[in-house]
Backbone as ProteinMPNN parsed JSONL, in Angstrom:
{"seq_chain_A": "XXXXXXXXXXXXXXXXXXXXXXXXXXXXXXXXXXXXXXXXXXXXXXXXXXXXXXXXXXXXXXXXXXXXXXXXXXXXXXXXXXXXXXXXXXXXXXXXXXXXXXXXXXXXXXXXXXXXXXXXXXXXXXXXXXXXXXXXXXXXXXXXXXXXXXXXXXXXXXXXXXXXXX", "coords_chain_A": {"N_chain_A": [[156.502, 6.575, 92.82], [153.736, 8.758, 92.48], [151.193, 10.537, 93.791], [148.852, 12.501, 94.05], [146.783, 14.078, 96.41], [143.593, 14.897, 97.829], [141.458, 17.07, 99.521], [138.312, 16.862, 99.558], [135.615, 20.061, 99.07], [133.677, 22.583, 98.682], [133.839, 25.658, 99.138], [136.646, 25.689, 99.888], [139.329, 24.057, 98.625], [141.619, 21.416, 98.96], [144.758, 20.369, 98.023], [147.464, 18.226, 97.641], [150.521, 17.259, 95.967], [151.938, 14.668, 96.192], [155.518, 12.697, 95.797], [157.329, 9.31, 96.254], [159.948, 7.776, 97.202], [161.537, 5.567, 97.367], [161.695, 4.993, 101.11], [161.29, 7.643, 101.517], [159.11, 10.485, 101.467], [158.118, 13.055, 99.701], [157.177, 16.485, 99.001], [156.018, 17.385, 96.237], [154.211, 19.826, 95.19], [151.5, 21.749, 96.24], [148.374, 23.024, 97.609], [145.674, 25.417, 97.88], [142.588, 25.179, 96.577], [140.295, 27.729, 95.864], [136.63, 28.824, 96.003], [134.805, 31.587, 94.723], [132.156, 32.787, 96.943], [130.095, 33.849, 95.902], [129.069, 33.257, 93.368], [127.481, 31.103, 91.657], [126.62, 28.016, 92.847], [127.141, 25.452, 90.404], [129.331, 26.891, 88.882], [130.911, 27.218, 90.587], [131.733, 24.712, 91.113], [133.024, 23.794, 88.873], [134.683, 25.539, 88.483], [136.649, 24.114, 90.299], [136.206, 21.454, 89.014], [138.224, 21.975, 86.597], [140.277, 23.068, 87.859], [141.02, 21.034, 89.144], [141.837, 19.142, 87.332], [143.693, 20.373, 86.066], [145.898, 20.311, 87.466], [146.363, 17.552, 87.305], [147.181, 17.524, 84.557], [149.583, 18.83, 84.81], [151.218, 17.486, 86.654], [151.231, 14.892, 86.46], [150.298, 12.13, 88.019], [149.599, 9.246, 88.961], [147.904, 8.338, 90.833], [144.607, 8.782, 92.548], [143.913, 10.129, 95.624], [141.163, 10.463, 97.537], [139.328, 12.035, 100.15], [136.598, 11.224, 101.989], [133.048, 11.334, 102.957], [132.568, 11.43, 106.357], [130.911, 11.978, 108.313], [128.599, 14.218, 108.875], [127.405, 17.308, 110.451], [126.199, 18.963, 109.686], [123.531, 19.099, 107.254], [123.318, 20.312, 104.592], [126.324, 21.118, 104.127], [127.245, 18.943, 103.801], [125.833, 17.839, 101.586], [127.255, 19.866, 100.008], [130.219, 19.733, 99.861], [129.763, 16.942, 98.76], [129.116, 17.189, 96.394], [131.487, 18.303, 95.391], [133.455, 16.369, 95.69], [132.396, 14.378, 94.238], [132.698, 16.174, 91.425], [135.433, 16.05, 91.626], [136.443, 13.263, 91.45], [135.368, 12.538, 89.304], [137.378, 14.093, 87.497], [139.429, 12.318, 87.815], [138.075, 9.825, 86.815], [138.411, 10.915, 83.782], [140.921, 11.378, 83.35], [142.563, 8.584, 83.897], [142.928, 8.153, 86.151], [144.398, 5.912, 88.778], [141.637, 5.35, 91.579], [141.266, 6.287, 94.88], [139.717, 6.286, 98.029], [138.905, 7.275, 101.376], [138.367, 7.425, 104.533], [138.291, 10.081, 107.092], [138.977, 9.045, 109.838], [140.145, 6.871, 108.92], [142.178, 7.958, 107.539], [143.525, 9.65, 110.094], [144.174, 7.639, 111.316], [146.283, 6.245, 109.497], [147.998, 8.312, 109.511], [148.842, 9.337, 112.171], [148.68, 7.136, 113.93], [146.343, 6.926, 115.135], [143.037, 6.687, 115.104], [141.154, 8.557, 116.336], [142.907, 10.819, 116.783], [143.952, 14.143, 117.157], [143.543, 17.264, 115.253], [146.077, 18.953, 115.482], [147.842, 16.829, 115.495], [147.847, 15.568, 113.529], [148.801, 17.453, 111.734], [151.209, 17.709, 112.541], [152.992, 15.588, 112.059], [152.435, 15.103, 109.572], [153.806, 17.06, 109.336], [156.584, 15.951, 109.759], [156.742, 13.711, 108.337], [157.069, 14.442, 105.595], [158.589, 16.002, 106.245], [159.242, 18.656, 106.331], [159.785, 22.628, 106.733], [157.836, 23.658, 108.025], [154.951, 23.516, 109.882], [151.896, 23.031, 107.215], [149.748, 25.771, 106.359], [147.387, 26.259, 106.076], [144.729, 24.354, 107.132], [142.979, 22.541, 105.28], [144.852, 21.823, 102.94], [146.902, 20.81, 104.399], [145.161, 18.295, 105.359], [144.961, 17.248, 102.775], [147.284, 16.617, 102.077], [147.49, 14.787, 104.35], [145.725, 13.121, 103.197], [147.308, 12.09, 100.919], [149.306, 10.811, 102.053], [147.985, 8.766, 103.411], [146.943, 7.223, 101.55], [149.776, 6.12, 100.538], [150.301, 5.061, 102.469], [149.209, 3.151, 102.915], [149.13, 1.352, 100.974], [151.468, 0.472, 100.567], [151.103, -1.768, 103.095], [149.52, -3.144, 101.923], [150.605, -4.388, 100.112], [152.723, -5.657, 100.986], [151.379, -7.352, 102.05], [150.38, -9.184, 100.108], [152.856, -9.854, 99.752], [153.609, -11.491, 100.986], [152.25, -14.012, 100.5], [152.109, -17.179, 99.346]], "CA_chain_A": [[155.078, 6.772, 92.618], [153.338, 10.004, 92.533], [149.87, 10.73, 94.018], [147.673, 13.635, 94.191], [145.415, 13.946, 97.415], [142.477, 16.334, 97.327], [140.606, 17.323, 100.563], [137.653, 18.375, 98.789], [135.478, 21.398, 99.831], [133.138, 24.071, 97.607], [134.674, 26.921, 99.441], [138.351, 25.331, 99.689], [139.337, 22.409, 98.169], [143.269, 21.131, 99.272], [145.465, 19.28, 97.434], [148.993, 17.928, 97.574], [151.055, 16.313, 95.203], [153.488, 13.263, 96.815], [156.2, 11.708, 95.345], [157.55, 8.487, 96.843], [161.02, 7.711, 96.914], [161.659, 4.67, 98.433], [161.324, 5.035, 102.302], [161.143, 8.735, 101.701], [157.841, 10.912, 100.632], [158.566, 14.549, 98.968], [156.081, 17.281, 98.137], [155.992, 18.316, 94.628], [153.4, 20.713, 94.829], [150.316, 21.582, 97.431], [148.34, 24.188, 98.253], [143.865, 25.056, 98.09], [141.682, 26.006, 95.506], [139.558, 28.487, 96.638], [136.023, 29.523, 95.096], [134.151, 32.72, 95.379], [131.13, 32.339, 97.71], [129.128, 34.994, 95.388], [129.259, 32.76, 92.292], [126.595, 30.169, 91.421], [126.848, 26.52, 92.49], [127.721, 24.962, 89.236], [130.235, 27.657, 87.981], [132.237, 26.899, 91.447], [132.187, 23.148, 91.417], [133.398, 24.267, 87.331], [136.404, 26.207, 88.873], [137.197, 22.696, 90.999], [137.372, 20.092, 88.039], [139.325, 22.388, 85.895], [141.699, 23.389, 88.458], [141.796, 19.972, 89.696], [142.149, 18.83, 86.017], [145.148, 21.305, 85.543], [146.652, 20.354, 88.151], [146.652, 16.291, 87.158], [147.697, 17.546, 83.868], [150.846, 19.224, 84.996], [152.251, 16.882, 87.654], [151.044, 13.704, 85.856], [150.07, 11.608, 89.253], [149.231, 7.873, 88.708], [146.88, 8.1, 91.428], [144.151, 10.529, 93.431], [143.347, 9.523, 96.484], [140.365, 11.762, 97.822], [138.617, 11.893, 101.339], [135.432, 10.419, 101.944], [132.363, 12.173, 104.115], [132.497, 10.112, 107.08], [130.072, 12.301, 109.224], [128.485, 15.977, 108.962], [126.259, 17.624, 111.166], [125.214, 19.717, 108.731], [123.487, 18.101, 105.577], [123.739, 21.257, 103.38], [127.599, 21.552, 103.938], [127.602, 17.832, 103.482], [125.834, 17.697, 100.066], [128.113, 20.164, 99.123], [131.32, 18.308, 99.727], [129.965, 15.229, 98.335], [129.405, 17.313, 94.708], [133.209, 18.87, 95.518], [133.961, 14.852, 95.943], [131.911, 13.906, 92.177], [133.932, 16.63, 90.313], [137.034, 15.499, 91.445], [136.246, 12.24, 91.041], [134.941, 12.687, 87.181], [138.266, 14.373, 87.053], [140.176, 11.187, 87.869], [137.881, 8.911, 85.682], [138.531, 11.214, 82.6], [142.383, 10.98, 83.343], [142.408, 7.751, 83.553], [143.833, 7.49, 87.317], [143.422, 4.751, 90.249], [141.012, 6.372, 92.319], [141.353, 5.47, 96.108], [138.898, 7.278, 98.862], [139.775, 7.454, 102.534], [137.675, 8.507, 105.369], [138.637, 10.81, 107.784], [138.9, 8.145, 110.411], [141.626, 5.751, 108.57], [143.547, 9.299, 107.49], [144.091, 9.967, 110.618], [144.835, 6.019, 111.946], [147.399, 5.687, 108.664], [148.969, 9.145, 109.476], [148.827, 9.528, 113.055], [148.59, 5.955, 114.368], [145.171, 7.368, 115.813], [142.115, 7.437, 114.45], [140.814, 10.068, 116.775], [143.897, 12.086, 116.631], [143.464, 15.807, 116.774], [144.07, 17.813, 113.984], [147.176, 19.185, 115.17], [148.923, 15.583, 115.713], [147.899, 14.849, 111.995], [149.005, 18.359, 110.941], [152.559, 17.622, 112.7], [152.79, 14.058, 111.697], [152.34, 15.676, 108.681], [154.856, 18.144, 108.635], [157.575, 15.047, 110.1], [156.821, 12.623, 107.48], [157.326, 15.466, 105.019], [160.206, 17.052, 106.08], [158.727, 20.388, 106.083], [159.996, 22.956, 107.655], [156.73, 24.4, 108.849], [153.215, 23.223, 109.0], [150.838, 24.118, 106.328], [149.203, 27.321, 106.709], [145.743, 26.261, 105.768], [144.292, 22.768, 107.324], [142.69, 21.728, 104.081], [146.563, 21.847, 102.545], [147.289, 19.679, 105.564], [144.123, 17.303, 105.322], [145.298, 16.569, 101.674], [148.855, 15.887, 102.711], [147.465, 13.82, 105.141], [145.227, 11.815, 102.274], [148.13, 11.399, 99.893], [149.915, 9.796, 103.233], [147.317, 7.519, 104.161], [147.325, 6.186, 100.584], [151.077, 5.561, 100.664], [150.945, 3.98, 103.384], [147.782, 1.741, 102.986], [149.504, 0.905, 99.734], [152.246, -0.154, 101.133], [150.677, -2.497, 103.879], [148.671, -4.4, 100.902], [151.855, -4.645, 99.141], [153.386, -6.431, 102.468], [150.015, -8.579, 102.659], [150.454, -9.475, 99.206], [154.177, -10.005, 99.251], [153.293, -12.654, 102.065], [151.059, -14.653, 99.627], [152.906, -17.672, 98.028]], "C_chain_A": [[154.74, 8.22, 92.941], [151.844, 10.31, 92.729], [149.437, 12.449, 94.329], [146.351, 13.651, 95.315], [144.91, 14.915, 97.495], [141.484, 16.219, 98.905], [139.624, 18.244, 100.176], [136.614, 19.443, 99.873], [134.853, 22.25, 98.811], [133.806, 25.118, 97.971], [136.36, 26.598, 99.25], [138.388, 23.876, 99.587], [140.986, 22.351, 98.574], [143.707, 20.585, 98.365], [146.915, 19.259, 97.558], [149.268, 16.799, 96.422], [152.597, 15.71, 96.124], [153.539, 12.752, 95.972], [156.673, 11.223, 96.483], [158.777, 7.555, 95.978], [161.727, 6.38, 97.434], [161.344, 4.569, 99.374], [160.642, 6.712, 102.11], [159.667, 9.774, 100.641], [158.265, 12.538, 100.248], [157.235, 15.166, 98.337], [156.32, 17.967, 97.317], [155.259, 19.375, 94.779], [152.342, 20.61, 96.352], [150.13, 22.929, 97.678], [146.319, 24.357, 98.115], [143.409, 25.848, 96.516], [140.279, 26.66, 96.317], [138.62, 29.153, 95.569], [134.961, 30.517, 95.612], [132.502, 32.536, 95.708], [129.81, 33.059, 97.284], [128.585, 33.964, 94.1], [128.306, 31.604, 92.47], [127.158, 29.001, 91.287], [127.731, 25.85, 91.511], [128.859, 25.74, 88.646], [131.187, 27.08, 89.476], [132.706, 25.498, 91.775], [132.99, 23.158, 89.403], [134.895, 24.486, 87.729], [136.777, 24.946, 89.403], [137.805, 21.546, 90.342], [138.57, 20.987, 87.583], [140.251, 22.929, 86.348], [142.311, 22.368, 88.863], [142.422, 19.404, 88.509], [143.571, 19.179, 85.674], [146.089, 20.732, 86.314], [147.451, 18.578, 88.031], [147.403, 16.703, 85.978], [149.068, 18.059, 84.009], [151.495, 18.423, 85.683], [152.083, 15.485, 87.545], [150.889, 12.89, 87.365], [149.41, 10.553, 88.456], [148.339, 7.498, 89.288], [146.325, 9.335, 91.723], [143.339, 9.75, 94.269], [142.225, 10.619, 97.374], [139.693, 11.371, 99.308], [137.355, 11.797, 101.089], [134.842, 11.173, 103.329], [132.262, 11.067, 104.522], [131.043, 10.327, 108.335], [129.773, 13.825, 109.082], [127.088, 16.0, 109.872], [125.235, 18.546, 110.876], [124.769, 19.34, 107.513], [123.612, 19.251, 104.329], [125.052, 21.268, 103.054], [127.726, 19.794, 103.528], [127.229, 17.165, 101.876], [126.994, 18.458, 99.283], [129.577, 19.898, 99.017], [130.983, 17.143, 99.116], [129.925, 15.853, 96.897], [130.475, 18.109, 94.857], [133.652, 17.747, 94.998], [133.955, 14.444, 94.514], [132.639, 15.132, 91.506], [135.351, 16.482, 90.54], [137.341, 14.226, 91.084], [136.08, 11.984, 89.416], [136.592, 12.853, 87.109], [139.521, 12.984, 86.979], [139.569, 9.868, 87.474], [138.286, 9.499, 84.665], [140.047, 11.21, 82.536], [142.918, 9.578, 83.429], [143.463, 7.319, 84.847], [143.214, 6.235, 88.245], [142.555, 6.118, 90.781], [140.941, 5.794, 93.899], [139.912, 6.856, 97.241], [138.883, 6.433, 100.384], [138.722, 8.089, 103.325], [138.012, 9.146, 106.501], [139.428, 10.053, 109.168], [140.646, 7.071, 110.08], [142.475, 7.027, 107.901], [144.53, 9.326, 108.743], [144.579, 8.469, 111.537], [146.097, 5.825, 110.921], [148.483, 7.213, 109.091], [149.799, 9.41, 110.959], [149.359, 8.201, 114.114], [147.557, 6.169, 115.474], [143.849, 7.39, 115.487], [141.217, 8.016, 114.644], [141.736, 10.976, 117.259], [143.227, 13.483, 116.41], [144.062, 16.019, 115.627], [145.303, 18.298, 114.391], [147.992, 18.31, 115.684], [149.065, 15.463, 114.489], [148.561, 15.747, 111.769], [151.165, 18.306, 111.413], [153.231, 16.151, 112.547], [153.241, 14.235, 110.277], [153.891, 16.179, 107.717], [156.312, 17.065, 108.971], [157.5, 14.054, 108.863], [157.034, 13.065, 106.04], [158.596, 16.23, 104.805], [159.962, 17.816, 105.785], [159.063, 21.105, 106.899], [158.912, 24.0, 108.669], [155.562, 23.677, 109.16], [152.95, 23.755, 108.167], [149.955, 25.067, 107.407], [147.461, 27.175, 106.675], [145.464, 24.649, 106.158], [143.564, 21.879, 106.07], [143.575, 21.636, 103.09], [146.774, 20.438, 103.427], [146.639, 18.266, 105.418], [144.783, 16.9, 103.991], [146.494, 15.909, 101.259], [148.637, 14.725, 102.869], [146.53, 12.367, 104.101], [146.008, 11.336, 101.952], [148.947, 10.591, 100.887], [149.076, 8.675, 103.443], [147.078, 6.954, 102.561], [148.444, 5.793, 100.391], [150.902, 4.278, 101.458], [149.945, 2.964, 103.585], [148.247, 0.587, 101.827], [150.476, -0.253, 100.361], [152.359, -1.47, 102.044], [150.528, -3.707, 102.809], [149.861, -4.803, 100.15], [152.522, -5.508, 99.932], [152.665, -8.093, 102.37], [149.93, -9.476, 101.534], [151.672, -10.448, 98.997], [154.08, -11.545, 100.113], [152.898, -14.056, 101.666], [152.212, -15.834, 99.106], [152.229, -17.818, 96.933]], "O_chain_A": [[155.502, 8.842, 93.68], [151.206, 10.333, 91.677], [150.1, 13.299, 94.925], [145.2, 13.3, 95.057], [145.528, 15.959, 97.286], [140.893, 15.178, 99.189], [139.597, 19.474, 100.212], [136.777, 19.582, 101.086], [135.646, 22.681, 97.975], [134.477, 25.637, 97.08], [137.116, 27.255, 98.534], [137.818, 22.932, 100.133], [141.579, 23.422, 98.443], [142.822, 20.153, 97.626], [147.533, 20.324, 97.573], [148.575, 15.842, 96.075], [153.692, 16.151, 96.471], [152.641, 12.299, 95.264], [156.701, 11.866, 97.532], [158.77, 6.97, 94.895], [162.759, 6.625, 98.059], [160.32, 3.889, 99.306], [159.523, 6.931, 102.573], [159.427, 9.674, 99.438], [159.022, 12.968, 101.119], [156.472, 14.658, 97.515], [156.796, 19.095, 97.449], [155.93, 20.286, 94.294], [152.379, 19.751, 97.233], [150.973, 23.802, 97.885], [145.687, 23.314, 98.281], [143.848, 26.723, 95.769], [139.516, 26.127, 97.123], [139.043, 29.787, 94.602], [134.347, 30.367, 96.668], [131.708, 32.19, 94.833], [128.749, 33.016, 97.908], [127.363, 34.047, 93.977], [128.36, 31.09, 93.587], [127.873, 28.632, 90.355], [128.931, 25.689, 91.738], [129.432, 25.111, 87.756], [132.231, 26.481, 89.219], [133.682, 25.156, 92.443], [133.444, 22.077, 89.027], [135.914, 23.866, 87.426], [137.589, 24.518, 88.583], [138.842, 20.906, 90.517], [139.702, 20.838, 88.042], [141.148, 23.355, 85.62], [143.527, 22.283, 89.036], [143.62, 19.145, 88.627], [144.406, 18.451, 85.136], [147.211, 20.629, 85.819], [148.578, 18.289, 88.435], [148.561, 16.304, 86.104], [149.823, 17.611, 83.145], [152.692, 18.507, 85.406], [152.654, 14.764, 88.363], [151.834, 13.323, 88.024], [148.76, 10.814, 87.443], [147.694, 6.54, 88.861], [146.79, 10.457, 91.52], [142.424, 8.983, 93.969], [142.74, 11.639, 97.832], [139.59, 10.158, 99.488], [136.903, 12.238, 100.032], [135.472, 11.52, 104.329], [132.03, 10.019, 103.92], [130.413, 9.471, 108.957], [130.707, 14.623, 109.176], [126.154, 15.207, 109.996], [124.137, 18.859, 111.334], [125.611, 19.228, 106.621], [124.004, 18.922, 103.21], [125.305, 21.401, 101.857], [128.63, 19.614, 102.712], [127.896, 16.388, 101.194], [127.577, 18.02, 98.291], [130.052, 19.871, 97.882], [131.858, 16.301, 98.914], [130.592, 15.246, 96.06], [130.264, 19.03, 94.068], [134.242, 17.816, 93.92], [134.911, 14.223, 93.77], [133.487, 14.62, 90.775], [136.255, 16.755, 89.751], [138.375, 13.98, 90.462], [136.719, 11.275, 88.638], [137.211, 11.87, 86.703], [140.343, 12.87, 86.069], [140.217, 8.838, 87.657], [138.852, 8.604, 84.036], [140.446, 10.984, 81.394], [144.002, 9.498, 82.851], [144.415, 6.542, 84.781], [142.074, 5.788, 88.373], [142.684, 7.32, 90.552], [140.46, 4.664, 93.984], [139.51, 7.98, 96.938], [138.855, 5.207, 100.483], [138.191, 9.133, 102.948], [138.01, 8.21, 107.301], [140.504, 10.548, 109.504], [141.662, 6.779, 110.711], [143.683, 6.797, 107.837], [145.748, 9.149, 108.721], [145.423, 8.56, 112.428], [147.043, 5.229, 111.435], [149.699, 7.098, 108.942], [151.008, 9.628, 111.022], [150.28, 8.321, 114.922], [147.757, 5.714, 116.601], [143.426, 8.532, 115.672], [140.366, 8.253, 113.786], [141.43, 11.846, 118.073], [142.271, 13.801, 115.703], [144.87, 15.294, 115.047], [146.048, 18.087, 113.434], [148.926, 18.746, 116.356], [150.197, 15.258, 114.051], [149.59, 15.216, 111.351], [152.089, 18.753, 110.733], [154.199, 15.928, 113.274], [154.225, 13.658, 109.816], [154.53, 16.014, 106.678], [157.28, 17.452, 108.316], [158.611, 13.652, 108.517], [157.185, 12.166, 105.212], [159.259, 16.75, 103.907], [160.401, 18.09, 104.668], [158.866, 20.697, 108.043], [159.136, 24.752, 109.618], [155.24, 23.051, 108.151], [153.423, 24.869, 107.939], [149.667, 25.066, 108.604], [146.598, 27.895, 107.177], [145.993, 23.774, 105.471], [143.652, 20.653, 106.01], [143.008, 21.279, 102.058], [146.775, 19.277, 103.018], [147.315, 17.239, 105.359], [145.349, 15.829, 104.212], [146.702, 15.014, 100.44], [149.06, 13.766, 102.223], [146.641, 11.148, 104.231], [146.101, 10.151, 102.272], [149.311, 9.512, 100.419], [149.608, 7.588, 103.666], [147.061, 5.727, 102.664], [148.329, 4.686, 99.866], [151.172, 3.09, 101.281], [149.996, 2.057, 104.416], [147.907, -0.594, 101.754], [150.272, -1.451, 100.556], [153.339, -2.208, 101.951], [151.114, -4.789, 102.775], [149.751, -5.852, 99.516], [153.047, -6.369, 99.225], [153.051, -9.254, 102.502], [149.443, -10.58, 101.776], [151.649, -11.49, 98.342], [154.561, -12.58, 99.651], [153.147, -15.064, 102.328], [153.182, -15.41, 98.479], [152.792, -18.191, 95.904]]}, "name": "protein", "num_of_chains": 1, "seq": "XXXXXXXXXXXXXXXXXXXXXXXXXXXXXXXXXXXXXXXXXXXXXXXXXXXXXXXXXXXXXXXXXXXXXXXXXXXXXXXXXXXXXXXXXXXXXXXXXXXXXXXXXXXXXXXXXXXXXXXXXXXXXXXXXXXXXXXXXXXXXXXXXXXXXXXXXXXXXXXXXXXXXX"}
């Protein structure tokens, strides 16, 4: 299986692409989209589908599992993550993927076995379940890691819970 997780973001958006190998998870791809803070609203949530777009079109992903605002303390930065959220989202109705969404909370309970883990348990959690030999460099890289993980492995559970079923 092959997923695409997106930690979105107007200024930086993350994403990783996981494949899933049996027990073992492998990163195809990952890294941020980044848009210029001079540039009008709509032209930078513009740069977001069509990079996120490009990016489904090249690495073909069956799913996109995206993070979900679970809490902001700021409502401006929080509208604008949630229209980061709707163009990535469009982007994975017009591709015609599952769409899964994850809130910050069960990220870090499916990655961590915490779900008030700090960020740098998830971000080395991360880099172990990965097999990386570094951390990522940028935490919204990391955060999208950490999505495409917590859909693996949520997947996986229901697949258990399922398998259980006569």
């Amino acid at each position: 299986m092959r997923i695409i997780g997106v930690d979105p973001g107007v200024a930086i958006t993350g994403y990783a692409v996981i494949d899933e190998h049996g027990s073992d998870y492998i990163c195809a791809a990952s890294g941020c989209i980044r848009t210029d803070k001079d540039l009008p609203s709509a032209l930078r949530l513009q740069a977001i589908h069509d990079q996120v777009f490009e990016l489904v079109s090249l690495y073909s992903p069956e799913t996109l599992a995206v993070e979900k605002i679970f809490f902001s303390k700021n409502v401006r930065t929080a509208f604008q993550v949630g229209e980061a959220r709707g163009v990535i989202i469009l982007v994975a109705a017009r591709c015609g993927l599952d769409l899964f969404e994850y809130t910050p909370l069960q990220v870090k309970q499916a990655v961590a076995g915490y779900g008030r883990a700090e960020k740098a348990q998830v971000q080395k959690m991360v880099q172990m379940l990965l097999k990386l030999p570094r951390q990522p460099a940028v935490d919204d890289e990391a955060d999208a890691m950490a999505v495409a993980l917590c859909h693996l492995q949520n997947r996986r559970w229901q697949d258990a819970i399922k398998g259980g079923r006569p």
